[in-house]
C-alpha positions in Angstrom: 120.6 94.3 100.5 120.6 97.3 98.6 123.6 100.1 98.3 122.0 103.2 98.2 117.7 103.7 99.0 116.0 107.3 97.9 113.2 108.1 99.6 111.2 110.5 96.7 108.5 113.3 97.7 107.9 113.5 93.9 108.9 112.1 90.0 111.4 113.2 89.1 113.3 113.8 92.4 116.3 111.5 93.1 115.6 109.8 89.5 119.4 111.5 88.2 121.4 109.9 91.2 119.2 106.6 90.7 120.2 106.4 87.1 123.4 107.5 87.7 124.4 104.5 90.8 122.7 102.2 89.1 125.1 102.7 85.8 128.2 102.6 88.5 126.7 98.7 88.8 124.8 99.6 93.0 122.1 98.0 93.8 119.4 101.1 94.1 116.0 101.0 95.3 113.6 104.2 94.7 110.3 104.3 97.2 108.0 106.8 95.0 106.0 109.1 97.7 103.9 111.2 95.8 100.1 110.4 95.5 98.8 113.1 93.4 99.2 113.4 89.1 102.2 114.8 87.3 101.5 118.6 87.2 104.3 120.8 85.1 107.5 122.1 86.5 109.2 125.3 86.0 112.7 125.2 84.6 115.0 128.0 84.2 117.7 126.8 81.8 121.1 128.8 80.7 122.6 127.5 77.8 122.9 123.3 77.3 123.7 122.1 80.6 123.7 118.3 81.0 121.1 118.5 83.7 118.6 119.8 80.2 119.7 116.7 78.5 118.4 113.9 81.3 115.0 115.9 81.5 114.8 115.8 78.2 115.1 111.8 78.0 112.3 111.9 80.5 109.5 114.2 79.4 108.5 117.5 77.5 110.3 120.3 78.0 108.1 123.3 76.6 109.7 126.4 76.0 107.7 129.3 77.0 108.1 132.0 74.3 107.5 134.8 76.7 110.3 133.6 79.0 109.5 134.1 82.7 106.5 136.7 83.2 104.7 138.5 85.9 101.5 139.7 85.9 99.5 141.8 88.3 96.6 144.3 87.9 99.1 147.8 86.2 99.7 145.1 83.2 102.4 141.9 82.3 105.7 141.5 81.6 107.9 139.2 79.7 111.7 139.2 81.4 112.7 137.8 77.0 114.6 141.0 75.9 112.6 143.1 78.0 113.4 147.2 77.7 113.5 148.7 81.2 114.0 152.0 80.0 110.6 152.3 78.5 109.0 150.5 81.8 106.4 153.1 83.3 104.3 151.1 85.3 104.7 151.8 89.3 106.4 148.5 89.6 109.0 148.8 88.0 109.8 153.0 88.8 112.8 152.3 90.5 115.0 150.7 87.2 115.2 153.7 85.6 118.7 154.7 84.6 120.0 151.1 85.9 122.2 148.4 84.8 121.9 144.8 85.6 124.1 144.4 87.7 122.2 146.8 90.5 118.7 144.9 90.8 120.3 142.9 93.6 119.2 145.5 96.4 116.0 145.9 94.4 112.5 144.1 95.0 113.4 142.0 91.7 116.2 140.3 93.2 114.6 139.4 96.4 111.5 138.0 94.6 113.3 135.6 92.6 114.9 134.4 95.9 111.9 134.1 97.6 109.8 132.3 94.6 113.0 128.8 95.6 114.3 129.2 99.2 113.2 127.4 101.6 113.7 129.5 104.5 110.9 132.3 105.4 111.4 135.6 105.9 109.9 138.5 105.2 109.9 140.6 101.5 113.0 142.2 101.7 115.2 139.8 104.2 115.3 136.2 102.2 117.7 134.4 103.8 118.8 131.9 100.6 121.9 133.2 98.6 120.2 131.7 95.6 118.0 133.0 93.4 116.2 132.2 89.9 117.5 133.4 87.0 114.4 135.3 85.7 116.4 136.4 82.3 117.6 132.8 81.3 115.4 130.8 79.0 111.8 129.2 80.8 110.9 125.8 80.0 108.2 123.8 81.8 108.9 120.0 82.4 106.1 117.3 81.6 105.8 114.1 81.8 103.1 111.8 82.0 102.0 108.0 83.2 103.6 106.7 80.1 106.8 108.3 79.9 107.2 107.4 83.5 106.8 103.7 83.1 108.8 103.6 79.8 112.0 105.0 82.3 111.1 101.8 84.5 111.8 99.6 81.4 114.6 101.9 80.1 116.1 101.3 83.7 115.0 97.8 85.1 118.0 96.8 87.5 116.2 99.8 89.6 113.7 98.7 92.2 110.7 100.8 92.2 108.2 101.0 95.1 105.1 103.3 95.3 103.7 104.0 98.3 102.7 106.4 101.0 104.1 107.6 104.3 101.6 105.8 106.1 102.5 102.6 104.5 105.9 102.8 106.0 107.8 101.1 109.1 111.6 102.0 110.6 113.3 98.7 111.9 115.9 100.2 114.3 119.1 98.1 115.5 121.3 100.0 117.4 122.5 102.7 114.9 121.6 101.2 112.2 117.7 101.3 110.4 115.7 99.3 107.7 112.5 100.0 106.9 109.4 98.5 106.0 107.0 99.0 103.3 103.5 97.2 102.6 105.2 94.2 104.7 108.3 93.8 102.0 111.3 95.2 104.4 114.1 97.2 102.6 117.6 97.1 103.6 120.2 99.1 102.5 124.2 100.6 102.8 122.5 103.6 103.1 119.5 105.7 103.1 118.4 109.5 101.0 115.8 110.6 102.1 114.3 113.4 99.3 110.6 113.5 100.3 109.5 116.4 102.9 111.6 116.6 106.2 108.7 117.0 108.4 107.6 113.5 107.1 110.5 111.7 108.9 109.1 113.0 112.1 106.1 110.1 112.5 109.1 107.7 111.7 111.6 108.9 113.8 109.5 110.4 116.6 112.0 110.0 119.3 114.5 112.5 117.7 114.5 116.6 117.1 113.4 117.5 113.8 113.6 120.4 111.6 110.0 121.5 111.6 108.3 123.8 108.8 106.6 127.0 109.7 105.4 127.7 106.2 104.4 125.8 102.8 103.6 126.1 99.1 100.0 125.3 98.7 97.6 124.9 95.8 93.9 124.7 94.5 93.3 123.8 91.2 90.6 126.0 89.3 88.5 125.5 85.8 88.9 128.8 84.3 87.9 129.5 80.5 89.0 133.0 78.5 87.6 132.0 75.2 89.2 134.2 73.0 92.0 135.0 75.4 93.0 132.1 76.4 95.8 132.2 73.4 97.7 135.5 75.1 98.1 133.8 78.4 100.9 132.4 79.7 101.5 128.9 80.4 102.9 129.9 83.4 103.3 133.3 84.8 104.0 135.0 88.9 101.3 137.5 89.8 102.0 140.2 92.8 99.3 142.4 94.1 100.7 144.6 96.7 105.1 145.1 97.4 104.4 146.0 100.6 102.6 143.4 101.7 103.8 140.2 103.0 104.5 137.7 99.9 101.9 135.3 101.6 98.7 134.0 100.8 96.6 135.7 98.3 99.0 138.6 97.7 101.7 136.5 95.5 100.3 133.8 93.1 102.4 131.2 90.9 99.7 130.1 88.7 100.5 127.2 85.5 97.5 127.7 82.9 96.0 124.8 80.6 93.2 126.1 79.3 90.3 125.3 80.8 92.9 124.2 83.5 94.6 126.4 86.4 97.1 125.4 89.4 97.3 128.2 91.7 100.4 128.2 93.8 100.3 130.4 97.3 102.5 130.7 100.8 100.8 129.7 103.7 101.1 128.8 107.1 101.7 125.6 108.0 99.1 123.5 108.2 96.2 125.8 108.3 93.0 126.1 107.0 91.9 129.4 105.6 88.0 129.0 104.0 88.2 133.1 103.2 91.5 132.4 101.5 89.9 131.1 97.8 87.5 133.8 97.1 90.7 136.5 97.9 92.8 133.7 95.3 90.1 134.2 92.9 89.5 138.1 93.5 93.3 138.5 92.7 93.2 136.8 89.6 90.0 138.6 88.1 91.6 141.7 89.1 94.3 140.4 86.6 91.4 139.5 83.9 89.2 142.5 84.5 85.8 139.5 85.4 86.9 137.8 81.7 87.3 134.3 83.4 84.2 132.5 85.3 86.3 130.0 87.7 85.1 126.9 88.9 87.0 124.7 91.5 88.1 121.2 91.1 86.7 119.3 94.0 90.3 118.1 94.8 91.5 121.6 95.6 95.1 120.5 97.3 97.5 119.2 95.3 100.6 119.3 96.9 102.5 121.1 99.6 106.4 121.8 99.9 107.8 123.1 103.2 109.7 126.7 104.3 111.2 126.7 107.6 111.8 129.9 109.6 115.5 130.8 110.2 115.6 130.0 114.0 114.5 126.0 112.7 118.3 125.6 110.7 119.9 126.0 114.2 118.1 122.4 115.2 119.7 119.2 114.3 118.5 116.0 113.5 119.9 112.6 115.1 119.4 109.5 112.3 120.9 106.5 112.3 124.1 106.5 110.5 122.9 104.7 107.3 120.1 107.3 106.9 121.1 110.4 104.9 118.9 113.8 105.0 119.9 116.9 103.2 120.4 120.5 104.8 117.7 122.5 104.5 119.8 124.8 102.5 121.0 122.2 100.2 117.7 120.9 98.7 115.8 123.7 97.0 112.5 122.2 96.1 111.2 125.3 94.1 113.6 124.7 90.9 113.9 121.7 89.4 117.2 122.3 87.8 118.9 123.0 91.2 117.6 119.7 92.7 119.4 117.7 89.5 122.7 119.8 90.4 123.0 118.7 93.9 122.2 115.4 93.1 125.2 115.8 90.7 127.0 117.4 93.4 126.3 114.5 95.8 127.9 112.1 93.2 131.1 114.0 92.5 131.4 114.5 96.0 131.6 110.5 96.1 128.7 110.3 99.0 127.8 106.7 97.8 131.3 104.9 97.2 
């Protein structure tokens, strides 16, 4: 019987409050969902929180020189001392004359809420109250097979089990649940489950479920800029048209290892679009005036993390008592840092003891 049992949608998600419950001397079980390889995070980082120190013990953070930039077809910018009185592309028109503290009714402010929440709206109506910090320092997070299994070691009173959704049984008593995976059955005090809501719905099919109406998408490219590979970010957001919905090919989150590319895009839930890579790849050689020849990986999906539309937080899901899942608006899956805070947040709140 174990005390507490996370239910991961990706390394290294629910890995803080594993370390953390297992040092308090509980028993702690973490069921590793995610299939596909370690691809880099984005991290925005302000000063030396403790959250920087645990990723650190984990992986690379790599600090990207540039801080956070955009891109699009009038030119890029770095948001690392940037001078916005001396900004004249159409973009940026409107910050003229301002402060700071005013680019929160601007198309700035809503973009770096729309880049995390997990709520859809459109451009100018994101229903999250959070939003990145685009000025504080940019780190991407890496780690890799070997750094993963060398936590294992570091952390063996843990119980690790990788598997996949479809490997998974709920054993239902009353209000209680255990569940089964690959035939070895897992109890537990309780249950946190971290991997994507709409997942629990094959598992729990007789109860209402939050259901997502968008998702984060993306194809993976080989892209090679010879000589200009050097100048490119190692990850930068590109926007083609303000007006536009922030959907599809319009806005891009694209991590570059040259000859390497992971292009990021909204789209519905889902659904299939075969027009939608050759307007992806349009977009980005509007960005590289025809300088990069792009060939896809065969394995074009990589992974997917749900938005839900505003009328979907009204819905409530029945568990079983010793099965935990977070608020929609609690779990932000589109900044790393914010996931280690509310697992942070869960222990000072004492939601284990």
């Amino acid at each position: 019987m174990f005390d507490v049992t996370l239910f991961s949608s990706f390394w290294p998600k629910g890995l803080f409050l594993s370390q953390q419950l297992s040092k308090q001397g509980k028993k702690v079980c973490y069921v590793d969902l995610q299939q596909e390889a370690l691809a880099p995070l984005g991290v925005f980082i302000q000063e030396n929180p403790k959250e920087k120190v645990f990723l650190e013990s984990l992986g690379l953070l790599l600090k990207q020189n540039e801080g956070f930039c955009l891109l699009s077809c009038e030119g890029g910018w770095s948001f690392q001392e940037i001078d916005w009185q001396n900004m004249s592309a159409p973009l940026f028109q409107n910050f003229k004359n301002k402060e700071l503290g005013d680019f929160k009714n601007h198309w700035l402010s809503f973009l770096s809420k729309n880049l995390m929440s997990r709520v859809f709206e459109g451009n100018h109506f994101i229903a999250s109250e959070e939003g990145l910090d685009f000025f504080s320092d940019y780190f991407l997070f890496e780690m890799t097979l070997k750094q993963k299994n060398q936590f294992k070691l570091d952390y063996p009173d843990i119980h690790y089990v990788e598997t996949s959704l479809e490997n998974i049984q709920v054993l239902q008593e009353k209000s209680q649940a255990s569940f089964s995976i690959k035939g070895e059955n897992i109890e537990s005090h309780q249950f946190l489950w971290l991997a994507d809501d709409v997942s629990l719905l094959s598992l729990f099919s007789s109860n209402k479920i939050i259901s997502p109406e968008w998702e984060w998408k993306s194809f993976s490219f080989e892209g090679n800029l010879d000589n200009y590979g050097d100048i490119i970010p190692s990850h930068f957001v590109s926007l083609k048209d303000l007006s536009l919905p922030w959907t599809h090919d319009n806005l891009l989150s694209v991590f570059y290892r040259d000859p390497h590319w992971e292009v990021w895009f909204k789209q519905a839930y889902s659904r299939e679009d075969e027009d939608l890579l050759e307007l992806i790849l349009n977009h980005l050689n509007q960005i590289f005036k025809e300088a990069v020849s792009f060939k896809v990986i065969p394995k074009k999906y990589l992974k997917s993390f749900c938005i839900y539309g505003e009328d979907k937080l009204k819905q409530k899901t029945v568990l079983p008592k010793n099965v935990m899942l977070p608020s929609v608006k609690d779990v932000i899956q589109g900044d790393l840092l914010s996931q280690l805070k509310f697992e942070r947040q869960l222990l000072e709140k004492g939601a284990f003891s």
